[in-house]
Each structure stands twice: as C-alpha cells, then as structure tokens.
N, C-alpha and C positions, 0 to 999 in steps of 0.2 A: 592290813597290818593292825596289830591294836597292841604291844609293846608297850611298858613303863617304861621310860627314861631312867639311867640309872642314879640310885642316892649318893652325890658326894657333895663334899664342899670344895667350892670355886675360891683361894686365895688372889685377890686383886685389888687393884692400887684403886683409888678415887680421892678426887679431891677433896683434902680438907679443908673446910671454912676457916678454922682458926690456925692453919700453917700458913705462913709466910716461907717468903724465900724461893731461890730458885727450882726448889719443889717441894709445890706443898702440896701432896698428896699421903695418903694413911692407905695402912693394911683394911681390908673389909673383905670378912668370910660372907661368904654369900653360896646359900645351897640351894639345889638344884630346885629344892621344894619352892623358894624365894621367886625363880629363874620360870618356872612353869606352871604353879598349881593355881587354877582359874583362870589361865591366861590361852589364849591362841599366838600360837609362837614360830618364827620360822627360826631354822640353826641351821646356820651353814658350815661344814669343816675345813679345813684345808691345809696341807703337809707342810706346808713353811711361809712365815712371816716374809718379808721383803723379797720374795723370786719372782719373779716377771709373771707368770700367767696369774698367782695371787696377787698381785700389785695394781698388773694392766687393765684385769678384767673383773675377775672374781667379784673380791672386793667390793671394788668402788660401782661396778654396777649392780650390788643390792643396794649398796647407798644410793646413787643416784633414781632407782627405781620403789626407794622407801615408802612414797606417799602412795604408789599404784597398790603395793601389799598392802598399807593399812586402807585403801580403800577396800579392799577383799576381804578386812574382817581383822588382819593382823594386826596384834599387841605390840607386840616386841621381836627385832629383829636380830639376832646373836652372831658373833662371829667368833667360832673356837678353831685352837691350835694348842697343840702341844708345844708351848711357848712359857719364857716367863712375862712375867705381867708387866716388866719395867719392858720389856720388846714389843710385847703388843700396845702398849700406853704409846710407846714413842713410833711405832708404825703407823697406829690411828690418825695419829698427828703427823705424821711426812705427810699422809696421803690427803690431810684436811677432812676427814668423816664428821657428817652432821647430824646422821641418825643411828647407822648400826655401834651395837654395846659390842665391846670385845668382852670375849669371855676366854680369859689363860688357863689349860690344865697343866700347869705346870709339870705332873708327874706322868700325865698321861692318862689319871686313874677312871675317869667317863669316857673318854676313847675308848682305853681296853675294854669297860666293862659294858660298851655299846659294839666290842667285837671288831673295833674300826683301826685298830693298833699295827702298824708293820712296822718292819725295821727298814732304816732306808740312810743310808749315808754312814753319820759318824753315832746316828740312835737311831730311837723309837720315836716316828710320828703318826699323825691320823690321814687315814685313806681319805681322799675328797668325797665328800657326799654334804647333802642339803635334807634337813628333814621339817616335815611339816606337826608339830605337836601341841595338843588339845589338853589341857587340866594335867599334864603329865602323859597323857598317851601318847606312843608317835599311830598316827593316823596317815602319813607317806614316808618312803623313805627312799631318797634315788643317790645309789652309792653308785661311783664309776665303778664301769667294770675293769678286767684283770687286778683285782686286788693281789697282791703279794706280797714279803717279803723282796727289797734291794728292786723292786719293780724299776725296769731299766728307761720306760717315760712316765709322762706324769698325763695320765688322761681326763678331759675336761671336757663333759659332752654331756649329762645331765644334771649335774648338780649347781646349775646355774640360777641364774634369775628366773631369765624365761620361760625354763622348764617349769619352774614354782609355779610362777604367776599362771601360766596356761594351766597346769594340774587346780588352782586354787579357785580357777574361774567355770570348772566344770559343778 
C-alpha cells in the first residue's frame, strides 16, 4: 500500500495555558499535514466513543502498550472518531489516557475521504480499522472486514494493538 492520507483539518480542544476555570481548554486547527508529515504514525479508528469494545479494549490497549510501539520506531499514536472534540476530551479522561492523542473528525470529512465512512445508528461513523503511516503515506492498513452500511455487529479482529505491533516488528 503506499496511499496519502487524506488533507483536512482536525478541529480540537487543548488545553490552554492562560484559561482558567472549569475549563480551560481553546479551539486548535490542527492538519493532517501537522498529524503526519516526517513522523512515523500509528491511527487507529473506531465507530463510537464510550461503547464497550472501544472502552474495554480498543482503546486503552494501544495506551497501555504505547512504550512497546514507540520502541518500534513510532512517533505518535492517534485515536479517531467521528466524534465531537468536547466527547473525545472527556472520554480520554473517564478512561485516564497517558499517551494516545485523540484526534475528533467531527464531520467525518478524513473518514469519508479515507473511504472508511458507513452509516450506522442514528449517522455516519468510521469502520474500525488501524493504520500504520510514514511522512503521510499509509504503509498498512488492516480495516475489519464486512464493512457496510447499518452493519448489524461491530467486528474487532485486526485493527488491534497486537496486530500493529506483530505487523510493525516484521
């Protein structure tokens, strides 16, 4: 595979220095070019913030297995949803995360234009899948299969940690 990633910009929350208050966090556009270019990157996707298999597993084990990827080479470990940013800020935070970035597409618009867009519920989320990406290339990319549209489970069988890590140590 040797894919660009596609050009958009990422709307999310980060804390500001000089807010106070119960939240003090600021808007910051942050693009894809920011996210990927000279870096070795893992991105993982996943169709909804706070559901059990992204909660249980997903998740919290690329964070807990964060130091084993950067000893492999990885930069930055990302985690996207078609979410808003004030949902993933405060998910990051239930779950306690101490390495992975969340990254919100709020509209969906790098899902769709990575092809990874279904409709499923009450919208449009992203198909589970994990990619490995170099200077902006994807260099792997392992999407569950049955993608669909209203897809009636949610399958979770490569786009894992350990498939990463196994793929990354070849």
């Amino acid at each position: 595979m040797s894919d660009k990633v596609p050009s958009v910009i990422f709307k999310t929350r980060v804390r500001g220095e000089s807010v106070g208050g119960r939240s003090p966090f600021i808007w910051k556009d942050i693009s894809t070019e920011e996210v990927f270019s000279g870096k070795n990157v893992v991105i993982f996707s996943l169709a909804a913030v706070f559901t059990e298999t992204s909660s249980r597993t997903h998740l919290p084990d690329y964070d807990a297995k964060y130091e084993e990827l950067k000893s492999l080479g990885v930069d930055e470990v990302y985690c996207l949803s078609v979410s808003a940013p004030f949902t993933m800020l405060q998910w990051a935070k239930n779950l306690g995360l101490k390495h992975i970035k969340m990254l919100p597409d709020s509209h969906g618009n790098f899902t769709r234009l990575m092809g990874m867009l279904v409709k499923k519920g009450p919208g449009e989320v992203s198909w589970r899948y994990s990619a490995h990406v170099i200077d902006g290339e994807i260099k792997q990319l392992f999407a569950e299969t049955g993608m669909m549209d209203d897809c009636p489970d949610d399958p979770f069988e490569c786009s894992d940690v350990d498939t990463m890590i196994s793929y990354l140590k070849k």
